[in-house]
N, C-alpha and C positions, 0 to 999 in steps of 0.2 A: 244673580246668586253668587257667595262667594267662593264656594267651591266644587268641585268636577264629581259629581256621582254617576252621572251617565254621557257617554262619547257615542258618536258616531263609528260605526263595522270597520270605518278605514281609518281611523284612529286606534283602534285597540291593536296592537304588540308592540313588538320590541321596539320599535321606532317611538313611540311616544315614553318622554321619559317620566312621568306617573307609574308608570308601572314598574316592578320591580320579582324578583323573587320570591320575595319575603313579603311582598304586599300581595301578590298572587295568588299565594298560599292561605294569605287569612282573610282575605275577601271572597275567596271561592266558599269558606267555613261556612260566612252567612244563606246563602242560594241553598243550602241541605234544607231535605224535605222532612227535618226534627226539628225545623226551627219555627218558632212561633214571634211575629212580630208582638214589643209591646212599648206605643207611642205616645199610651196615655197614663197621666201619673194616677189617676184614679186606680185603672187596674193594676198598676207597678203596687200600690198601694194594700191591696186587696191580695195579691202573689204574695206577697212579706207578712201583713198577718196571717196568712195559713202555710209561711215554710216553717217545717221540725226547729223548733228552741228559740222561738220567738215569743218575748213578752210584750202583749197588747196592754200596756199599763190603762191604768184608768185617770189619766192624766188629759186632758183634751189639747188639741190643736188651739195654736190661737189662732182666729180669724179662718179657717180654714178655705174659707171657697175661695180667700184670696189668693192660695197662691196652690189653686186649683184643684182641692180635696174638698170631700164630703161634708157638713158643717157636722157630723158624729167622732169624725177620724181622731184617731187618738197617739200619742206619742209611742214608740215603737222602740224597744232597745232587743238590741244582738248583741252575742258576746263571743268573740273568736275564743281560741284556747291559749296556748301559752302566748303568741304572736298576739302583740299590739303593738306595733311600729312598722316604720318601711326597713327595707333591707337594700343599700348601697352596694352591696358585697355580690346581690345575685343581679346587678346591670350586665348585659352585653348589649354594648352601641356598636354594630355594622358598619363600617366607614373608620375604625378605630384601628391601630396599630396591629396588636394581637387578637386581634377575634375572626373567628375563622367561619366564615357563611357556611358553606358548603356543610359543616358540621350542624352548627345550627339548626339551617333550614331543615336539613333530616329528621332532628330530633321535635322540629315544629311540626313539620308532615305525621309523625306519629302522634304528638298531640292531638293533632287535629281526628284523625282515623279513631283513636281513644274515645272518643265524645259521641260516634257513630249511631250508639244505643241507647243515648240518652236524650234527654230534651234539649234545646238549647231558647232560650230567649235574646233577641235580639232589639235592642233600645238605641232611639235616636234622642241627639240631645243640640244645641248649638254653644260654641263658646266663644265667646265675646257678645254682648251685650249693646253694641250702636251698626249701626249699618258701614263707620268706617273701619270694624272690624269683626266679621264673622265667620266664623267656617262650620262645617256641620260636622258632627263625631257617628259613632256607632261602637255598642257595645255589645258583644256575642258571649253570655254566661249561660251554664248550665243551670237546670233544674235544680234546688236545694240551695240554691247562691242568691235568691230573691232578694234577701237584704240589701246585697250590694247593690243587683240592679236599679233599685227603690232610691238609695241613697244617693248612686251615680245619676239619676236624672233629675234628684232633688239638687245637687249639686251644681250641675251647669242649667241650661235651660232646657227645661223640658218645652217638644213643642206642642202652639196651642196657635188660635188665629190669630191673635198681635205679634208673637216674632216670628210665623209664618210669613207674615206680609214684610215685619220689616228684613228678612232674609233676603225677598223677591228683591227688594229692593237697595240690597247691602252693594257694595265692593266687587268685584269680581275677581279673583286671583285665578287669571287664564292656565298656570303652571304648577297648581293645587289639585289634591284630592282631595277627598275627604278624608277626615281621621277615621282609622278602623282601630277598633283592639281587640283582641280574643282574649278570653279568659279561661282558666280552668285550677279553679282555687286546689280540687283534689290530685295535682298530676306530681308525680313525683320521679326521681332519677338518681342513682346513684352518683352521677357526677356531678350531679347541684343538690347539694343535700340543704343548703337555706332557700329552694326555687332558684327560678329561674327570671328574669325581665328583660325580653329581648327585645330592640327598639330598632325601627330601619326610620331613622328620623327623615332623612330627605325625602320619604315615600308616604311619611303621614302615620305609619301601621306598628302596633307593639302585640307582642303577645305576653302575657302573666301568667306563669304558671306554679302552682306551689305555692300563689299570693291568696289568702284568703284576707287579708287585711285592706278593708274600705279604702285607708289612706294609701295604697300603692294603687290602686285603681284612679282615686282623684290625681296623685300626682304623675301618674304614670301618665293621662292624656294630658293635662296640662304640659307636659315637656312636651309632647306634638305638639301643644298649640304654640308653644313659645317658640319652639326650630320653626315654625311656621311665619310667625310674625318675625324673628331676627333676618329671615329672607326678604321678607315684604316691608321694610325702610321702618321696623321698629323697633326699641330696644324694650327688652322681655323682662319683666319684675316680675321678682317673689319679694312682694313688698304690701306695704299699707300705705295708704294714700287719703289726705282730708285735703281740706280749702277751711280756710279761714278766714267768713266775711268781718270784713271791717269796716271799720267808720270811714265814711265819706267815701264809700264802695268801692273802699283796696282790698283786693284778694290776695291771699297766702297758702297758696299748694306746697304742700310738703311731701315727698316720700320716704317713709322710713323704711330701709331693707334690713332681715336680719331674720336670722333661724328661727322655728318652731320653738315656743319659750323663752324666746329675747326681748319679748315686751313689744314687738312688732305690734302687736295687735290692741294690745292696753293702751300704747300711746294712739293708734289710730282712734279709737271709740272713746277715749277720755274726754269728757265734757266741760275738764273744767272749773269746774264750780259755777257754770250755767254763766262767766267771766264771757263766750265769744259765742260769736255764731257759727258754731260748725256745721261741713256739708262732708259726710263719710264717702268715697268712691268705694273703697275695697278694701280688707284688712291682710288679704294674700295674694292678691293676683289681677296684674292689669298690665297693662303694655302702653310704651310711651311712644308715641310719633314724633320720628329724629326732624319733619319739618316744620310743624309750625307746636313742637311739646306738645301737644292736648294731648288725654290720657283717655285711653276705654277698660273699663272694670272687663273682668273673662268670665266671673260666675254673681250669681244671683245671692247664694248664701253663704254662711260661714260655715266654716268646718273646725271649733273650738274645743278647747282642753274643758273638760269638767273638773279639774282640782282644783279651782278657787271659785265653785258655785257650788255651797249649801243647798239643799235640798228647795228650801223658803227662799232663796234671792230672787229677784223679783226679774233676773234677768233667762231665768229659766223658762220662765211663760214663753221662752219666742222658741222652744225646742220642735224639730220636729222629728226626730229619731234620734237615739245613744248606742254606742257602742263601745263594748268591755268598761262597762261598770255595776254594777249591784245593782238588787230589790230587794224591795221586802214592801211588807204590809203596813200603813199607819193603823192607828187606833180607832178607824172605822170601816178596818178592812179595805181598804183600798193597794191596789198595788201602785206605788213608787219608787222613784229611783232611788238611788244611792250611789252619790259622787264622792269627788273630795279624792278619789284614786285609792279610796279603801281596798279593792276589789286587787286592782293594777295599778300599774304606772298607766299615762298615757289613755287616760281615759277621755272619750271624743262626745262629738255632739255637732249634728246639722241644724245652725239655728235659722230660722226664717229671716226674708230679706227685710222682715217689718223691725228686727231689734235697731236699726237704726233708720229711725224714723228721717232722719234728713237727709238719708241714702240718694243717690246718683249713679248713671252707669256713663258717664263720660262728662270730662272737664275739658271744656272747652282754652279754658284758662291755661298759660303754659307754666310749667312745674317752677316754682322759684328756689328751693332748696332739698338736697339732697342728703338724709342722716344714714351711715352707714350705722349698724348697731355691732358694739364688739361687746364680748367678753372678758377684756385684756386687762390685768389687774393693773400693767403701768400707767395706763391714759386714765388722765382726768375724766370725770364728768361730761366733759365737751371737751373738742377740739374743733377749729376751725380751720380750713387746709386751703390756700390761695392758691396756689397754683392748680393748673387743671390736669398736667400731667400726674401731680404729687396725688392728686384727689383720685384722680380714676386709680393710677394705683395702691394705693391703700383697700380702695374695694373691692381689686381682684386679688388683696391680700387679708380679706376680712378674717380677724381671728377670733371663734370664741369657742364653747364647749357645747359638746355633746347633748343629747334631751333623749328625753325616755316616749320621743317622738320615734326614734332610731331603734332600728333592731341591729346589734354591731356582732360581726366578724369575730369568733372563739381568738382571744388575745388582745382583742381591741379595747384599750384603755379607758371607759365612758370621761373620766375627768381630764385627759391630755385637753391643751388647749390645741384650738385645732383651724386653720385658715379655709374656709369655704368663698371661694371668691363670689361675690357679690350677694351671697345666701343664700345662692342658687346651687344647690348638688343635682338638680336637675336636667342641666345644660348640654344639649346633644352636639352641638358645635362650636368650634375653636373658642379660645376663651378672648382672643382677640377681637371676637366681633363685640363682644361686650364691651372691652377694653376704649373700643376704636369709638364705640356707640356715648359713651361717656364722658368720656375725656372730651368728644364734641359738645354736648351739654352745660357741661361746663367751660369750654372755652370761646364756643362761640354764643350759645344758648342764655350765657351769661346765670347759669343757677348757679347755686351758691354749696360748699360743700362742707356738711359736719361729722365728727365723731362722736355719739352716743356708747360711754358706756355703762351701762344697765349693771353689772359683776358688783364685783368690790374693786375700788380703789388698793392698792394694796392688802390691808386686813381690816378696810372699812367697808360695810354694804353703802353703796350708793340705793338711793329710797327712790321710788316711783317719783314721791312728792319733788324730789332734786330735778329728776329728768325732765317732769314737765314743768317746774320753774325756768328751765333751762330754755327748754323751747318757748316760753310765752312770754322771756325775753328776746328773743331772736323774732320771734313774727313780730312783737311788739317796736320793736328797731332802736332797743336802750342797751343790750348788750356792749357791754364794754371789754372788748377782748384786748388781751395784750400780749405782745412778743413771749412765746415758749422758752427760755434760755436762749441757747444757740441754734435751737432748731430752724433751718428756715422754713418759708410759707408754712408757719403751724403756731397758732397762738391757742388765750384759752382764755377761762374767766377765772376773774378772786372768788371762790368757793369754801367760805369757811372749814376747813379739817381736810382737804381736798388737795392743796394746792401742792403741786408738785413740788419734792426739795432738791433744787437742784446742784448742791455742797455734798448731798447724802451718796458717797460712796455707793454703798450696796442698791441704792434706790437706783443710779445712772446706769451702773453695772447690770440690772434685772431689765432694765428701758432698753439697755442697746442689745441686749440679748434676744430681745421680744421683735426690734428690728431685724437682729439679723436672722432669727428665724424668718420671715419678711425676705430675705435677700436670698435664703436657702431654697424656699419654697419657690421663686421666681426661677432660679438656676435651673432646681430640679425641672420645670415643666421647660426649658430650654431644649431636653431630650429623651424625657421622658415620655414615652407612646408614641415615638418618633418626634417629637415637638411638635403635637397637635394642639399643646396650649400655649405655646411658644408665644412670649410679648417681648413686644418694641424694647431696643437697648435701653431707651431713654428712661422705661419704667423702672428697670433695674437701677439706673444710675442714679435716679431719684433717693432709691432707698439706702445706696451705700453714699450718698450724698449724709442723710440725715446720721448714719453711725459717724462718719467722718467729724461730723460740726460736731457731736454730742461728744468725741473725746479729744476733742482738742487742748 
């Protein structure tokens, strides 16, 4: 088994370092005699159709008993209230510069005592998907929160007798618990007036409170499970991941990392034009083994935007819940949804693990290139980064914008362009481990590293159809890249309307700007939170390397 839910009487205190305060506290939540185990997604299913403001459309499940509902079940939408996004702003990570336990924990003690007189449900689920990466979760929500719980076991794996066995049979991480999280969407505090998201990553356990949004619940245990695997020799993606078979049985693993609406996801499930044989791993979330690269998916389904799916596309049939978006009635009385983000921004959807029929939950194969995805209106279309230093840094300088994924902070600018190192705002520890994790990949692992930018070139949109030309000359191995200017290791491709000018005054002047913000941001985290994201000189030097050559 891969993780610790029950020890031995002389293993339990202080002395085993599993335990902790803050894990204490919310693992003691579960053992109350209000709480109702629920392990199976049938009944998680049957709680969410009969909690207050839920629409039971009349839309069916596709395939349902496949992925373990009733062949009647029907698609399920909830809709929070003004909140449809995560909130960055109400994080406290424990082990951080300014965050103060001792406070905290107090205020989690009262949480918890709050919930006394109400029901709570508590859901198991597993996250990773092969036996060389599993851990087990649990989630502890109240009464009236069914959705979520429903959503969060459709999300990762819910258990049944196939990953019950291959559990028995997974990994074992002797120096793991299990992941716990408490929930309590209705808890409210004058001094967190956007909630609260308290995280004790090294001990596995978070609490949400104030969070009624699905999407803090998925990403909130996926950062456990990623502090989880960056300890156990793997490097953590918030990425999309295919394979590319080819002729005369060359494979092409690609990951592409990049925010909530960066195309992450489009380029992972693009087909193509039925041009290759693709195999999908994941379009958010998988972890890469730094010894021999193979990759294992973390969740079963997807967790997707509804604003580019029409009511009729055909890729709705694989829905199995929505949340904050519309209904209404067609012309045979029927209730259906209403996407498109009429309703909201940010409007979601749990689709089944069937929409990608040539789906996978581990690649054996080791990853041959890495796409970071920016938003950055100076970089071309592509860039290609040769060195491995240059490469990992650019990633833990990934810059792009804002999504109405995001719930932001009173003053926060949604359009600042904005550097999320490696796409990941969900990362509980140093950003070095990342740094250290890649820069490996690339320098010994021999992958290959590109810049996607998805934005506008200047004040041109680059088109989907560009990016994946782009790529299906790169897997293809006809790309014809050529020397950036002066930049070293950074070349690019002849892109019709595209190409950088590099005479153009104001065009170098906006490029080394965009660098040195690049150079800002690296400083800043030198002391910033005491330099808990503090990176290598040498990533710095890279980057005041590239202003230097660009104004020579």
């Amino acid at each position: 088994m891969a993780t610790n839910s029950k020890f031995d009487r002389n293993m339990i205190g202080s002395k085993n370092p599993i335990f902790s305060q803050i894990r204490t506290t919310i693992e003691t939540a579960f053992l109350g005699n209000n709480v109702e185990e629920v392990n199976c997604i049938k009944k998680a299913y049957r709680l969410a159709c009969n909690s207050p403001g839920t629409i039971v459309t009349d839309m069916p499940v596709h395939r349902p008993q496949e992925i373990g509902l009733d062949e009647d079940a029907k698609i399920l939408l909830f809709n929070d209230g003004a909140v449809s996004g995560r909130c960055a702003a109400a994080r406290r990570i424990i082990g951080e510069f300014d965050v103060n336990q001792e406070e905290l924990a107090s205020k989690l003690r009262d949480a918890v005592y709050a919930t006394r007189y109400r029901k709570l449900y508590h859901a198991q689920a597993y996250i990773g998907l092969h036996p060389d990466y599993m851990i087990k979760a649990h989630l502890l929500i109240p009464e009236g929160h069914e959705n979520v719980l429903y959503n969060w076991m459709l999300n990762f794996q819910h258990m049944n007798e196939e990953y019950n066995s291959m559990y028995e049979d997974s990994k074992m991480y002797e120096s793991e618990g299990d992941i716990y999280v408490f929930s309590d969407p209705e808890w409210s505090h004058v001094d967190h007036p956007m909630g609260l998201s308290l995280f004790d990553p090294t001990h596995n356990c978070a609490a949400l409170l104030g969070m009624r949004y699905f999407g803090e619940h998925k990403k909130g245990t996926l950062t456990l499970a990623w502090g989880c695997a960056n300890r156990n020799g793997f490097a953590s993606c918030h990425a999309g991941q295919k394979r590319y078979n080819l002729d005369g049985g060359r494979k092409f693993v690609a990951g592409v990392f990049g925010l909530s609406g960066s195309g992450k996801s489009t380029i992972t499930h693009a087909k193509h034009g039925g041009k290759y044989d693709v195999t999908v791993l994941h379009d958010d979330a998988f972890v890469i083994h730094t010894d021999d690269c193979s990759s294992v998916a973390l969740e079963p389904t997807y967790f997707d935007k509804t604003q580019d799916y029409p009511l009729e596309v055909e890729d709705n049939k694989f829905l199995i819940t929505v949340q904050n978006c519309g209904a209404t009635l067609d012309s045979n009385g029927k209730k259906v949804i209403v996407t498109e983000d009429i309703r909201n921004g940010n409007g979601r959807a749990i689709k089944s693990k069937l929409w990608a029929p040539n789906r996978v939950d581990k690649f054996k194969e080791p990853i041959n290139a890495i796409f970071w995805i920016m938003k950055d209106s100076t970089m071309p279309p592509v860039v290609k980064i040769k060195n491995p230093v240059l490469a990992a840094t650019m990633g833990a300088t990934l810059a792009t914008k804002r999504t109405t994924a995001e719930r932001l902070a009173p003053g926060v600018d949604p359009e600042e362009l904005v550097i999320e190192p490696y796409a990941n705002p969900f990362r509980t520890y140093p950003l070095v481990d990342d740094y250290s994790k890649f820069k490996m990949l690339f320098e010994k692992r021999g992958v290959e590293c590109y810049i996607l930018n998805t934005g506008f070139f200047m004040y041109k949109k680059i088109t989907k159809e560009i990016t994946l030309s782009v790529i299906e000359s790169i897997v293809e191995r006809n790309a014809s890249f050529k020397k950036w200017g002066r930049l070293p290791h950074m070349e690019i491709l002849d892109i019709d309307g595209f190409n950088p000018d590099m005479n153009d005054a104001d065009y170098v002047s906006e490029l080394t700007n965009r660098l040195s913000d690049r150079v800002r941001f690296i400083k800043t985290k030198s002391s910033e939170g005491g330099g808990f994201d503090r990176l290598p000189d040498e990533a710095l030097e890279s980057l005041i390397n590239l202003v230097t050559q660009l104004n020579r």
